[in-house]
C-alpha positions, -999 to 999 in steps of 0.1 A, spaced: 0 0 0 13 36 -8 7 58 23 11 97 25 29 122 43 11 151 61 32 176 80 21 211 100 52 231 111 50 251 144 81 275 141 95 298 168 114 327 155 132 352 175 126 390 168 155 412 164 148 439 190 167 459 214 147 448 245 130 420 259 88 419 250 73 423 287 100 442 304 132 471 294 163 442 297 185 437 266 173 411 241 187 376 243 220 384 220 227 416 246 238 389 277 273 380 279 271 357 309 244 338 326 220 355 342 234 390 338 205 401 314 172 395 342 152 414 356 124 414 386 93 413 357 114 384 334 123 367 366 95 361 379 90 382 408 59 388 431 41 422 418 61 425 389 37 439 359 43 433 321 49 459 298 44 455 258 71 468 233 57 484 209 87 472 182 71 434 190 39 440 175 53 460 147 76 428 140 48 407 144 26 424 117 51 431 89 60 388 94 21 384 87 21 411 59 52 390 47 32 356 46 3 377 28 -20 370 65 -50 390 77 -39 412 107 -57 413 134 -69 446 147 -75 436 181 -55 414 194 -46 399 229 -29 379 253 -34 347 271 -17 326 301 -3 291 293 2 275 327 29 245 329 58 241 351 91 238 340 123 252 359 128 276 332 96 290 332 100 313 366 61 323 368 49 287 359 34 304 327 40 318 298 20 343 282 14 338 246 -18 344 223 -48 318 217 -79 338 217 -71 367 195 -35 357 180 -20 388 159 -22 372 119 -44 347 105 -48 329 73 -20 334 51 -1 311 24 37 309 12 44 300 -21 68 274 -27 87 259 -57 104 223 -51 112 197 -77 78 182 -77 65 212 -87 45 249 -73 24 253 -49 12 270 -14 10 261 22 -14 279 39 -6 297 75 -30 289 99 -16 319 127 12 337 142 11 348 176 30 364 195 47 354 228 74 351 252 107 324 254 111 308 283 150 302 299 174 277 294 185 245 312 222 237 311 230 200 321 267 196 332 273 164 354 251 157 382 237 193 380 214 212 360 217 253 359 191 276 350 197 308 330 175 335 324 183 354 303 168 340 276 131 347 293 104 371 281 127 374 245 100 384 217 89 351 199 67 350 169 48 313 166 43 308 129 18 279 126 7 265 94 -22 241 83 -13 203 77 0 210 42 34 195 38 42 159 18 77 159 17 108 167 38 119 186 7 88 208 10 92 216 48 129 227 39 122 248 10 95 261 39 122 268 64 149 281 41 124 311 27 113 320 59 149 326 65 153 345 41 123 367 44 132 373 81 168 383 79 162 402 44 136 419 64 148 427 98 126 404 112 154 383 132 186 366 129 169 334 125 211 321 138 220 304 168 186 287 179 167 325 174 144 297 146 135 265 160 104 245 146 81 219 159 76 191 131 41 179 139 39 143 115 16 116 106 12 90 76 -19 78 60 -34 56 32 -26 78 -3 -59 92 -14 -76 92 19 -93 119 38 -88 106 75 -60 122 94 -34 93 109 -18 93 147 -2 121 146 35 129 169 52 164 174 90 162 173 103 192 194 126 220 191 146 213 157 165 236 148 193 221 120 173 216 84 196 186 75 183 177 111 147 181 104 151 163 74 166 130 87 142 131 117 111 136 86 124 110 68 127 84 100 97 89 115 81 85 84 89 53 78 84 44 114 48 53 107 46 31 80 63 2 95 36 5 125 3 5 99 19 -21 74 37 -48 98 26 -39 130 62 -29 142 45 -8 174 14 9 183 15 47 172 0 66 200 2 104 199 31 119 215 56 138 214 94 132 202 127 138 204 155 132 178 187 122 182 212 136 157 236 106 168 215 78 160 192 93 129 164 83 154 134 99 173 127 91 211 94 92 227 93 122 256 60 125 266 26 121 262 16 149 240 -8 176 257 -37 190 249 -51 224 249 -74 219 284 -35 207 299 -24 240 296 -55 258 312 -55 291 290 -69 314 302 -67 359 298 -42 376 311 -57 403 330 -24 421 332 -20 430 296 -47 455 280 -60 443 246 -42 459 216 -60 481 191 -41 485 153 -58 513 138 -56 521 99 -27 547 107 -8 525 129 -14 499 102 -4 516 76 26 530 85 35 496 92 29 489 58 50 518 43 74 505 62 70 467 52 102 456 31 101 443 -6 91 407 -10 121 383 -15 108 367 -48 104 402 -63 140 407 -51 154 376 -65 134 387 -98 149 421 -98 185 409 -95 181 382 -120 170 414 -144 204 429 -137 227 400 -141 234 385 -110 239 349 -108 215 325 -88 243 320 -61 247 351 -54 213 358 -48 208 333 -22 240 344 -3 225 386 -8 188 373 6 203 355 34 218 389 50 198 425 57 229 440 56 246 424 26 211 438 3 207 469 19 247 474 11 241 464 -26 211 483 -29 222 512 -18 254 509 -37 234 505 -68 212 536 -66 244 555 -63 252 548 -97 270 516 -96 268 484 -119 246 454 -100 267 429 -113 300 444 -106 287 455 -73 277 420 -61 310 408 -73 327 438 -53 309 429 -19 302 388 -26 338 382 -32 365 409 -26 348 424 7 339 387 18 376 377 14 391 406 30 370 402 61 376 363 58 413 363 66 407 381 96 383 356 109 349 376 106 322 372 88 299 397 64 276 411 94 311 425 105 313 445 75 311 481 81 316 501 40 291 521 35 278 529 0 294 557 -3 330 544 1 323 516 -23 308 529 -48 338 558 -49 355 528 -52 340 509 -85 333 538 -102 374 547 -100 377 515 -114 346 517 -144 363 550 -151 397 538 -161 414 562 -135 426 530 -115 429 495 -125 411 467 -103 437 457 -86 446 495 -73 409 491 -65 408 463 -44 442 477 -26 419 509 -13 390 486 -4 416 466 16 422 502 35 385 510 35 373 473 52 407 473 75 409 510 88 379 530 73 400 551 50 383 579 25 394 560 -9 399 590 -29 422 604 -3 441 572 -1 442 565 -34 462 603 -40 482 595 -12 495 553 -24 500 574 -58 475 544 -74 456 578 -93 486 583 -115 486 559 -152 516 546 -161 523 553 -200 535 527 -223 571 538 -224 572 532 -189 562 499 -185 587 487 -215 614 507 -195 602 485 -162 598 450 -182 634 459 -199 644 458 -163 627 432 -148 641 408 -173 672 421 -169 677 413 -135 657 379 -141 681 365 -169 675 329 -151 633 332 -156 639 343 -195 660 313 -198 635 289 -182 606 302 -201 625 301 -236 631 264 -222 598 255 -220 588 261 -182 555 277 -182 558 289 -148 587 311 -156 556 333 -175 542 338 -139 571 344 -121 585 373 -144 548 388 -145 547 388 -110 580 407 -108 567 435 -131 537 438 -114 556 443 -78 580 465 -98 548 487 -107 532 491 -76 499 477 -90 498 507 -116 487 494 -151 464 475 -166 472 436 -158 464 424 -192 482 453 -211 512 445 -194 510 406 -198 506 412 -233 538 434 -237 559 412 -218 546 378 -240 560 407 -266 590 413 -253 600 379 -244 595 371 -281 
């Protein structure tokens, strides 16, 4: 018998704010060691009032704008009540009742084809803190408590481990494209809700949640797995499937059975009277809106338009900071697929052999696009180029300044380079007798020495072609 997957995702993403949701601490990324980022209100203690940042629901409604949802102009808060050491008031307050989107769809392409996933909510709520195992003790930190979450959770749609990826990877996207969140370093962790059931029926199998993924090549093995445990239960009678919910272990490629998985009365919801109901009216709303940043697949079109290669599109959507950089760049004038190649490669390998990555970059458009356009002029080669963006990344030079003061502004005419290459192989009579030998290398060696000779003055392939000239 052929049976069929059905998936619902229940993904937790972090919002990148500068406080926590209920209270004025630092968000999660502001700690620096355990503890140091609590409070009285995110701690837990007696008489301690919530207060709602405003940047939370802001967040929340251009995520839901982003997955094309209905927002919610009233909107309010609920009390979750389970115990956990984590979870210092024994609750957490989230949204049931009135969550803050509803009924939206992504659109995905996979290789089996187009289609959309419908989003059932998002709500907003708060994280709870963190258990740290070490030995025979368990430690509690806090600071992690009352971070903004958003709860994106979508209908049943999913048939494929492929499909929930492609899910995953454009909600990255979206997110940190957007300013929505990092989406690194757990700030996007998903809830795989799965079951299995006869292809072409209607009925909904047993269905079992496996918690708090985070890796996608870990949610895919853990798909795939329980999958075929589901299968193995219905066709040979392996094990009864109860519903439950599941761990997996990235060691074994398996999923472990936690708990019994609760229901909605378990949790005993009820209002929190603490927190006043939230009102969006059409301005608030709309300046949301204006605000709201340009959908990724109109992006991705866009800079397909102007040349730039698929890879380089994914690594541009991936980072806020890397677009806003190339946009920027762009509307001052410079080429899009030069640009790209400008901050993609030579900005990403300058910042590489120092260890850091590209949310370490710090060029404004400005700078770089001073840069290029030296270049696209003829006024400096590229390699004079990338010598002043070397100073720009490293030490935050002004490139026309530095480039007047290296003397990389001043062309070298043809009669000095042949008086240079004359010398060169002069003083390289060794190299010229190798190369006339047949050793290919030579070539390199002797271009390398004019090049050193001219201070990276000239253009590269001019003076490659003169020396092939002069060696003849």
């Amino acid at each position: 018998m052929n049976y069929e997957l059905v998936i619902g995702l229940e993904t937790h993403v972090e919002l990148s704010t500068e406080s926590k949701i209920f209270c004025s601490c630092g968000g999660h990324s502001a700690a620096n060691e355990p503890n140091d980022c609590v409070c009285p209100a995110c701690s837990g203690m007696p008489g301690m009032l919530p207060v709602m940042n405003k940047k939370v629901v802001e967040l929340a409604v251009t995520a839901g704008l982003m997955l094309n949802c209905e927002i919610s102009r009233y909107t309010t808060f609920d009390k979750k009540n389970y115990y956990y050491p984590d979870l210092p008031c024994a609750y957490q307050i989230t949204q049931l009742n009135h969550p803050i989107c509803t009924n939206g769809t992504v659109h995905l392409k996979t290789s089996k084809g187009e289609r959309d996933v419908r989003i059932k909510q998002i709500h907003m709520e708060e994280d709870a803190g963190k258990l740290v195992h070490s030995g025979n003790f368990s430690y509690v930190d806090f600071n992690r408590t009352s971070v903004p979450l958003i709860e994106i959770v979508t209908q049943p749609d999913f048939r494929s481990a492929e499909e929930v990826v492609t899910y995953l990877s454009k909600l990255k996207s979206m997110f940190r494209s957007g300013g929505i969140s990092e989406c690194e370093e757990g700030a996007m962790r998903c809830d795989v809700n799965i079951s299995v059931r006869p292809e072409g029926s209607e009925e909904f199998g047993v269905r079992t949640e496996i918690k708090n993924m985070s890796s996608f090549e870990a949610i895919e093995k853990a798909i795939n797995y329980e999958a075929q445990r589901h299968i193995d239960a219905l066709e040979y009678e392996t094990e009864e499937l109860v519903q439950e919910t599941r761990r997996f272990d990235d060691a074994s490629g398996k999923t472990f059975a936690m708990r019994n998985k609760e229901t909605e009365a378990d949790y005993r919801y009820f209002p929190d009277a603490n927190l006043m109901p939230i009102i969006i009216d059409d301005e608030w709303l709309e300046e949301i809106k204006k605000n709201k940043p340009v959908a990724i697949d109109d992006k991705a079109d866009k800079y397909r338009e102007e040349g730039i290669s698929e890879k380089e599109i994914d690594m541009i959507l991936q980072s806020q900071k890397i677009g806003t950089l190339l946009d920027e760049t762009i509307a001052l004038g410079c080429n899009p697929k030069d640009t790209a190649a400008w901050i993609l490669t030579d900005c990403a390998g300058i910042l590489r052999k120092d260890g850091k990555t590209m949310e370490d970059l710090s060029v404004t458009p400005e700078k770089l696009s001073s840069i290029i356009k030296m270049v696209e002029s003829g006024s400096i080669n590229r390699n004079a180029g990338k010598k002043i963006l070397i100073a720009v990344v490293e030490s935050n030079v002004d490139p026309v300044e530095y480039c007047k003061a290296q003397g990389l502004d001043k062309k070298v005419d043809t009669a000095a380079i042949g008086a240079v290459l004359d010398s060169v192989l002069a003083a390289n009579e060794q190299a010229v007798a190798d190369y006339k030998g047949g050793k290919v290398k030579a070539f390199q060696a002797l271009f390398g020495a004019c090049m050193r000779e001219l201070k990276g003055a000239g253009d590269p392939q001019m003076i490659k072609e003169a020396l092939e000239e002069k060696l003849k």
